[in-house]
C-alpha positions in Angstrom: -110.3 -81.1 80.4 -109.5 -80.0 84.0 -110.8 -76.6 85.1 -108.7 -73.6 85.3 -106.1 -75.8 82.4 -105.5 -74.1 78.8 -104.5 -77.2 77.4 -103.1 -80.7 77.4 -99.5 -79.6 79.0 -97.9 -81.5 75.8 -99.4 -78.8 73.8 -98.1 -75.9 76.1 -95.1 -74.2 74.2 -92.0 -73.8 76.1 -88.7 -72.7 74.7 -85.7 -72.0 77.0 -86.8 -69.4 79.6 -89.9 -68.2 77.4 -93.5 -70.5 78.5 -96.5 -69.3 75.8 -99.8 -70.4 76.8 -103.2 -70.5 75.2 -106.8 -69.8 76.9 -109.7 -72.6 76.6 -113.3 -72.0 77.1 -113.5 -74.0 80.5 -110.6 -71.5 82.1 -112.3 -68.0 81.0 -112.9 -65.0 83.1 -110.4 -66.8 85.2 -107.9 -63.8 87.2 -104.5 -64.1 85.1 -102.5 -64.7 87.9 -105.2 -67.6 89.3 -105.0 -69.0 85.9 -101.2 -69.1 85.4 -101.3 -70.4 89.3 -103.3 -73.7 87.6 -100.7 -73.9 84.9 -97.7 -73.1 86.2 -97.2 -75.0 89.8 -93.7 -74.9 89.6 -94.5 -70.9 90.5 -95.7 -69.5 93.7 -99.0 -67.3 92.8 -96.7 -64.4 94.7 -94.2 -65.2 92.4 -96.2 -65.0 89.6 -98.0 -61.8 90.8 -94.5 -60.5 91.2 -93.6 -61.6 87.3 -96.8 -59.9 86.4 -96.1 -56.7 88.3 -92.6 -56.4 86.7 -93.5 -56.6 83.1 -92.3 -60.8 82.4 -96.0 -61.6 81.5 -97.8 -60.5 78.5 -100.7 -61.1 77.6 -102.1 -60.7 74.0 -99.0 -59.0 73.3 -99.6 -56.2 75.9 -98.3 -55.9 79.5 -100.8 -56.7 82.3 -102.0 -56.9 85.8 -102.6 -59.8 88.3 -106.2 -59.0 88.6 -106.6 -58.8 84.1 -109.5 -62.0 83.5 -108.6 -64.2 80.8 -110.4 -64.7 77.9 -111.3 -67.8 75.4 -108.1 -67.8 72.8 -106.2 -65.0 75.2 -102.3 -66.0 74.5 -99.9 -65.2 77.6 -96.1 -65.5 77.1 -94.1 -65.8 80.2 -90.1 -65.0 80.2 -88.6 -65.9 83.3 -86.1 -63.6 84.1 -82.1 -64.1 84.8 -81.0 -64.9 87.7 -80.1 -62.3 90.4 -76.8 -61.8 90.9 -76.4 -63.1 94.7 -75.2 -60.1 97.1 -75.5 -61.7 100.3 -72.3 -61.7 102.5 -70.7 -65.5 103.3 -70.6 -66.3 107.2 -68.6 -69.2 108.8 -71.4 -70.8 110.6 -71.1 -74.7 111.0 -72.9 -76.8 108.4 -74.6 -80.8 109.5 -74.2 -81.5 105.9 -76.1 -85.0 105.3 -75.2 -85.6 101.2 -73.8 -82.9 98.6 -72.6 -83.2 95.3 -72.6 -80.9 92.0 -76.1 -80.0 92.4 -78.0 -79.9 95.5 -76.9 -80.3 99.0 -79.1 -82.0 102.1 -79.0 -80.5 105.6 -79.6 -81.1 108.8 -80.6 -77.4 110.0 -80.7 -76.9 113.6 -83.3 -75.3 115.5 -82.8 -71.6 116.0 -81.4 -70.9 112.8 -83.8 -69.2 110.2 -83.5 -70.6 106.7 -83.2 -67.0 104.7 -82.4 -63.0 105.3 -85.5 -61.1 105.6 -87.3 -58.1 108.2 -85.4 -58.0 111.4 -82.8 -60.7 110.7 -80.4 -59.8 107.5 -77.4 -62.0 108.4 -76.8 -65.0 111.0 -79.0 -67.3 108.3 -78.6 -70.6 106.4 -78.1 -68.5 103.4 -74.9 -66.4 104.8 -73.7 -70.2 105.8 -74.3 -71.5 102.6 -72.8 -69.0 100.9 -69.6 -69.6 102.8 -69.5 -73.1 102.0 -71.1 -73.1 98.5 -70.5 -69.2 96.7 -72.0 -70.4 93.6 -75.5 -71.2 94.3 -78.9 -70.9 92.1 -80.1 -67.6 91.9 -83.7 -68.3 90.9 -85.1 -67.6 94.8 -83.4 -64.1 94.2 -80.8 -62.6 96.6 -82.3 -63.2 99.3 -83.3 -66.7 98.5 -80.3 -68.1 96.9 -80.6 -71.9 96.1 -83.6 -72.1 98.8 -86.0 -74.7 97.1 -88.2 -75.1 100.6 -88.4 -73.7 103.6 -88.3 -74.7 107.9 -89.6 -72.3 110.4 -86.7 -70.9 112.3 -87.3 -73.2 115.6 -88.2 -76.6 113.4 -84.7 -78.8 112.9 -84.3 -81.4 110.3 -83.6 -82.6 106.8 -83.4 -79.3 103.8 -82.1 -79.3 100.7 -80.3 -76.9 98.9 -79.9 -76.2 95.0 -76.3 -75.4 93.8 -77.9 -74.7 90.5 -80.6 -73.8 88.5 -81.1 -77.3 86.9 -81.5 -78.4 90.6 -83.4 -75.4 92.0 -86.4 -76.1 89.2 -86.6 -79.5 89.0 -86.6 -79.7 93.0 -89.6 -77.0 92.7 -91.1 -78.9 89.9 -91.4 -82.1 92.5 -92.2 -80.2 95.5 -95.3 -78.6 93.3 -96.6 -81.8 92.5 -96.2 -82.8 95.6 -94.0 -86.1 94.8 -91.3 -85.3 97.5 -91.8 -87.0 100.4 -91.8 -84.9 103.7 -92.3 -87.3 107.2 -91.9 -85.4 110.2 -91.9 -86.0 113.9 -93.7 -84.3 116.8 -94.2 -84.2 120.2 -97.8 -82.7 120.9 -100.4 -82.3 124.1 -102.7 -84.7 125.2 -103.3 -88.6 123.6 -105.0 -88.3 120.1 -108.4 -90.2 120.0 -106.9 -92.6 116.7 -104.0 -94.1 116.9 -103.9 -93.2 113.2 -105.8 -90.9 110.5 -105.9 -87.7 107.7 -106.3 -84.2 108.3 -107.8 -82.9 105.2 -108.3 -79.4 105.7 -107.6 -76.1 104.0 -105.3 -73.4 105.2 -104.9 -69.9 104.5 -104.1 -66.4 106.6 -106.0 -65.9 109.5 -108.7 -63.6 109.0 -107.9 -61.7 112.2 -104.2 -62.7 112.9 -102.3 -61.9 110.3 -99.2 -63.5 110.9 -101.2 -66.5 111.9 -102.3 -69.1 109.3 -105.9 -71.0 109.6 -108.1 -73.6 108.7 -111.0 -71.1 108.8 -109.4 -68.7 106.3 -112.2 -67.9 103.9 -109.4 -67.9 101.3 -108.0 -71.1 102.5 -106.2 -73.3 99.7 -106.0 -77.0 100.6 -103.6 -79.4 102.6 -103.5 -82.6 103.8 -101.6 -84.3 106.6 -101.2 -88.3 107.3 -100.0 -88.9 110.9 -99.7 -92.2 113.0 -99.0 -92.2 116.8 -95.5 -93.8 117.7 -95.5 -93.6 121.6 -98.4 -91.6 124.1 -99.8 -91.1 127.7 -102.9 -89.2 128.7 -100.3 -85.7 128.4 -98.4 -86.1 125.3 -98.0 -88.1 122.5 -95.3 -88.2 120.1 -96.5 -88.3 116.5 -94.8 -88.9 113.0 -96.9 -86.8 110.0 -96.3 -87.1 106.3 -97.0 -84.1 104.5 -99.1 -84.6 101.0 -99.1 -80.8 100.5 -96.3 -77.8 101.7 -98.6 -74.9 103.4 -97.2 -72.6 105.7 -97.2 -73.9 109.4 -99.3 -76.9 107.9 -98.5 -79.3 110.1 -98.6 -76.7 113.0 -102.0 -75.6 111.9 -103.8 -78.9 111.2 -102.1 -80.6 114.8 -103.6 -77.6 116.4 -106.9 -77.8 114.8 -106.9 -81.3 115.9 -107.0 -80.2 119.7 -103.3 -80.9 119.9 -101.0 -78.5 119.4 -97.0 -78.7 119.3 -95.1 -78.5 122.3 -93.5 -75.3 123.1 -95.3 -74.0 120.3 -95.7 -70.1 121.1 -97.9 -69.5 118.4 -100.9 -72.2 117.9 -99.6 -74.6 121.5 -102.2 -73.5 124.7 -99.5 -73.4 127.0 -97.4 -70.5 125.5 -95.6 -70.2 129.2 -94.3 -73.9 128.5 -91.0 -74.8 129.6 -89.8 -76.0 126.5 -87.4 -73.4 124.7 -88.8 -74.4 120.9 -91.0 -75.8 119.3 -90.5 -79.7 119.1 -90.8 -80.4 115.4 -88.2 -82.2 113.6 -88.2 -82.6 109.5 -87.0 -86.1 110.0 -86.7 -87.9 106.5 -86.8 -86.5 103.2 -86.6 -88.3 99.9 -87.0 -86.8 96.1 -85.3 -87.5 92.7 -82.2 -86.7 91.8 -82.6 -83.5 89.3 -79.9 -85.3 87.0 -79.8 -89.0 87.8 -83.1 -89.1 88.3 -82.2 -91.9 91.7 -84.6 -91.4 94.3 -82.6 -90.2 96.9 -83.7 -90.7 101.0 -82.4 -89.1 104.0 -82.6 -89.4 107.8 -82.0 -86.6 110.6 -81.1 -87.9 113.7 -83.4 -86.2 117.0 -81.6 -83.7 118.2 -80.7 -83.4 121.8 -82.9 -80.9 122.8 -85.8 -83.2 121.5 -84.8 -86.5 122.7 -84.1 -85.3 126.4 -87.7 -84.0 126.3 -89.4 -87.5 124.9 -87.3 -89.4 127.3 -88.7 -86.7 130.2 -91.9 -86.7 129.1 -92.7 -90.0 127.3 -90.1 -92.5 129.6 -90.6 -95.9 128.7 -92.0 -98.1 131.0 -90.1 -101.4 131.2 -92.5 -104.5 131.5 -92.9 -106.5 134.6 -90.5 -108.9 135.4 -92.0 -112.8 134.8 -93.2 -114.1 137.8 -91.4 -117.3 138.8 
């Protein structure tokens, strides 16, 4: 039995919005919100610490706090709460709308536009356009959050989807937990990798000094992996496609960096943070999952934008080949 796991997940009870659990020996003396993290990836361990916090969890029958440990036999009931109603206000912003149908819609979000309200920006977002073009959306992400399954950093374009409902928004979470979507990005970084190919296998968490920083030395550093392949490079600048086997914050980011070659026009992790470029240039460019009711596996494409392919062809021009010599 796999550490941290209260039992086969056949034998984990689950009736509408209520999930009961059961503590075994091998996951004992684990922190309840660690423990429910193991059992539960379909939740954030915030999330769950939020759940905790607001009285949703139970344990033994009794409420109870992130930090409780778990003990052999402990029960823990989980009610997920209704939806919040969504209070956000609808803005006409244009939507690149790739697919839609009843449940989920796929996006091509531009850079410059962040994904959700929060400090410093509470309108201008995807949500406010969303909301304009979609008023009924799922509610599990909470008002702020409405039908947000994943997220882009505000300066990253590319391929997002949506959930119109709550069928869609957890079975979307379910795959993105278990890490069966897949995510293939592009990139244009510094400087000619060493491999034309390879893994980056290496943990991320907050930095210990920079808070709003994430890091591969963060002694609390939870792990992610990265697959890239070089598509086109000179001795300045490369221009890289990475598949993502895990969803940290600023993973790819992070581990590119960590590689000695950071994202161009990258303020945060790039060397040059006087660079030229006006964003960073990362692009989500295909996405593919399962339908959350057909169960098709679905694929989508985002085209470079503009801003991303003047800078390859500025940076990266191809070289035509020598004429044959007669």
């Amino acid at each position: 039995m796999a550490k941290g796991r209260s039992r086969p997940l056949n034998e984990t009870k689950s009736a509408s919005s209520v999930i009961e659990l059961t503590v075994a020996q091998s996951a004992a003396r684990s922190r309840l919100d660690r423990f429910l993290a193991a059992q539960l990836p379909q939740y954030s361990r915030a999330r769950l610490q939020q759940l905790i916090r607001n009285g949703f969890v139970r344990l033994n029958g009794a409420p109870a706090r992130p930090s409780d440990a778990v003990r052999t036999g402990d029960r823990i009931e989980l009610r997920e709460p209704p939806p919040d109603k969504i209070d956000n206000q609808p803005e006409a912003i244009p939507l690149d709308i790739v697919f839609e149908d009843d449940d989920l819609i796929v996006l091509n979000k531009p850079a410059g536009l962040i994904v959700h309200p929060g400090a410093g920006h509470q309108r201008h977002t995807l949500v406010n356009a969303l909301l304009h073009h979609c008023p009924a959306l799922s509610g599990i992400g909470g008002k702020e959050r409405p039908g947000i399954v994943h997220r882009l950093d505000k300066e990253t374009s590319g391929c997002l989807v949506v959930a119109k409902n709550d069928l869609a928004h957890r079975a979307l979470s379910l795959q993105f937990a278990a890490r069966t979507i897949e995510k293939i990005y592009l990139a244009l970084v510094a400087g000619k990798l060493r491999r034309p190919s390879g893994i980056i296998e290496e943990t991320i968490g907050r930095h210990p000094v920079h808070r709003k920083r994430m890091s591969v030395a963060s002694p609390r550093g939870r792990p992610a992996k990265t697959e890239y392949r070089v598509v086109r490079s000179n001795e300045k600048v490369s221009l890289v496609e990475c598949r993502l086997h895990s969803g940290r914050t600023h993973q790819l980011r992070v581990h590119l960096h960590h590689l000695g070659h950071p994202v161009l026009g990258d303020k945060v992790y790039g060397r040059n943070r006087a660079s030229d470029l006006p964003r960073q240039l990362l692009h989500a460019w295909k996405l593919g999952f399962e339908h959350p009711r057909t169960k098709q596996w679905l694929s989508f494409t985002a085209p470079l934008p503009e801003d991303f392919g003047q800078a390859i062809d500025r940076l990266l021009p191809i070289i035509p080949a020598p004429p044959d010599r007669l």
